[in-house]
N, C-alpha and C positions, 0 to 999 in steps of 0.2 A: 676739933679742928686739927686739923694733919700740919704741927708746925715745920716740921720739914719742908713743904710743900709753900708754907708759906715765907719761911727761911729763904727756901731758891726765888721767890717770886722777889721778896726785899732784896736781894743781891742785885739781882737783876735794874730794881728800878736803883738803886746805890751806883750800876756801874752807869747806866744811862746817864744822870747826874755827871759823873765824876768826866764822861767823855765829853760832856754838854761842854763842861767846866775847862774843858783843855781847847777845844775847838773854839771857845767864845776867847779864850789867851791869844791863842794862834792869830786870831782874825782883828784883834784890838789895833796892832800895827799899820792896816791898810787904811787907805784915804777913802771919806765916800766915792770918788772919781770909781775907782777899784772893788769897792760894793757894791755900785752900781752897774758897773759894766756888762753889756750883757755877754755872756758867754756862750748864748744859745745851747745849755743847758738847763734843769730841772727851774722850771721859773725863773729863767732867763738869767741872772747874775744871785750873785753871793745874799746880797740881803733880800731877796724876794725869796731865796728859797731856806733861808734863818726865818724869815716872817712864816714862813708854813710851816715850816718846822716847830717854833714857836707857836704855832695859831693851835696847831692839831695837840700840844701841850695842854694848852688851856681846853681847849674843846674836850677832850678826853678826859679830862682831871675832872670837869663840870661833870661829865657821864658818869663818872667813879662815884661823885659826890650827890647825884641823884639832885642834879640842880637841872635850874631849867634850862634848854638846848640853847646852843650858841653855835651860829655858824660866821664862818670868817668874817664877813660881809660886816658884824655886831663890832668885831674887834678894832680898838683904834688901832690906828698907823704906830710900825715897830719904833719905841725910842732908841736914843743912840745908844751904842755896844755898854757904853760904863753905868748908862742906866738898865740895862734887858739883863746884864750880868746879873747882879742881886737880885732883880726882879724875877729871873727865871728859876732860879737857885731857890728860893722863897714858896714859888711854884712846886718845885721837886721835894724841897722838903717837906712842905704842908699835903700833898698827894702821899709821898712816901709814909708820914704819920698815920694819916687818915685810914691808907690800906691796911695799915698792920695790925688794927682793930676789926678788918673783915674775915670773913671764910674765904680762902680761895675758891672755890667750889659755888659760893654767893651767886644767883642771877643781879644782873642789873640791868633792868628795864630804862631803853633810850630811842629819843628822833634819833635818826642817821642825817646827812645834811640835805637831802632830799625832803626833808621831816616825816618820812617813815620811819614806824615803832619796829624798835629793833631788841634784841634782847642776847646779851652776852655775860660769862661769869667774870667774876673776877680776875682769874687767873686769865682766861683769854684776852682780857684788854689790857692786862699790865704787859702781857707777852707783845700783844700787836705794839703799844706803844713805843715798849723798846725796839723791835724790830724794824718798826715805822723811823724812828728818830735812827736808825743805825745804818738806814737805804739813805738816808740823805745827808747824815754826815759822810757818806763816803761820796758822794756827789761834790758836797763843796769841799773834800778834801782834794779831788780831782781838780774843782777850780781855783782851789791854794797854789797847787800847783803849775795850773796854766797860765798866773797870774807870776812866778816865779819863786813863790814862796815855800820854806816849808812848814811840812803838813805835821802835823802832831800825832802821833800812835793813839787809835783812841780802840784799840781791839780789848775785846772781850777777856782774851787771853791776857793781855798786856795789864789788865785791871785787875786779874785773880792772880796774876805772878805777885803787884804789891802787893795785894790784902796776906799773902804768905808773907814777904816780907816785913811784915808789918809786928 
């Protein structure tokens, strides 16, 4: 196995994580009123589009783990922020373990939510994942701010400047 390769993929799910974690900070202050608002953005307000954000977490982490297909529809309704905090967190760490025992390079055979059989390595879905979670935290940091709030740096850059620091 090419640890390098799988060195950059752990980074990557670490920073995902670490942005979750500042973005889930940022948004503990607002009222449901303000969660729910719709903004007529990305699934209309702040916690419809944390719930897909969230959902596609789980969904993917299930795909990694070679469990059986879950599509949103499966998933109960998002608890409130100071419960989805640890719980998502839990999430990331136990996906982030689990991968580090794979090849990147792994196929992993999966329904898509259509439940057609689809089939991607590992490294492709740790990348989509964080990619995925990175198009919609810039969404609801767009509506942090339309909401009057501010937004938290959750850049990629801004994450490999700590781990220097560090």
């Amino acid at each position: 196995m090419d640890n390098t390769r799988m060195d950059d993929l752990l980074s990557l799910l670490d920073y995902t994580a670490w942005a979750t974690a500042r973005l889930l900070e940022a948004l503990a202050p607002l009222t449901p009123e303000e969660l729910n608002r719709d903004l007529h953005s990305s699934h209309a307000c702040l916690a419809g589009t944390l719930a897909h954000l969230y959902g596609s977490d789980v969904i993917w982490t299930a795909r990694l783990c070679s469990r059986p297909a879950i599509r949103f529809s499966d998933l109960p309704p998002m608890p409130p922020l100071e419960i989805l905090n640890p719980q998502w967190l839990a999430l990331q760490t136990g996906r982030r373990d689990f991968v580090a025992g794979l090849d990147p390079d792994q196929s992993i055979a999966y329904a898509d939510l259509r439940g057609e059989a689809q089939s991607s390595t590992v490294g492709e879905i740790v990348r989509h994942v964080v990619n995925h979670a990175t198009h919609h935290r810039g969404q609801i940091v767009s509506m942090l701010r339309q909401l009057g709030y501010a937004a938290p740096n959750t850049d990629l850059i801004a994450f490999y400047r700590l781990q220097v620091g560090q």
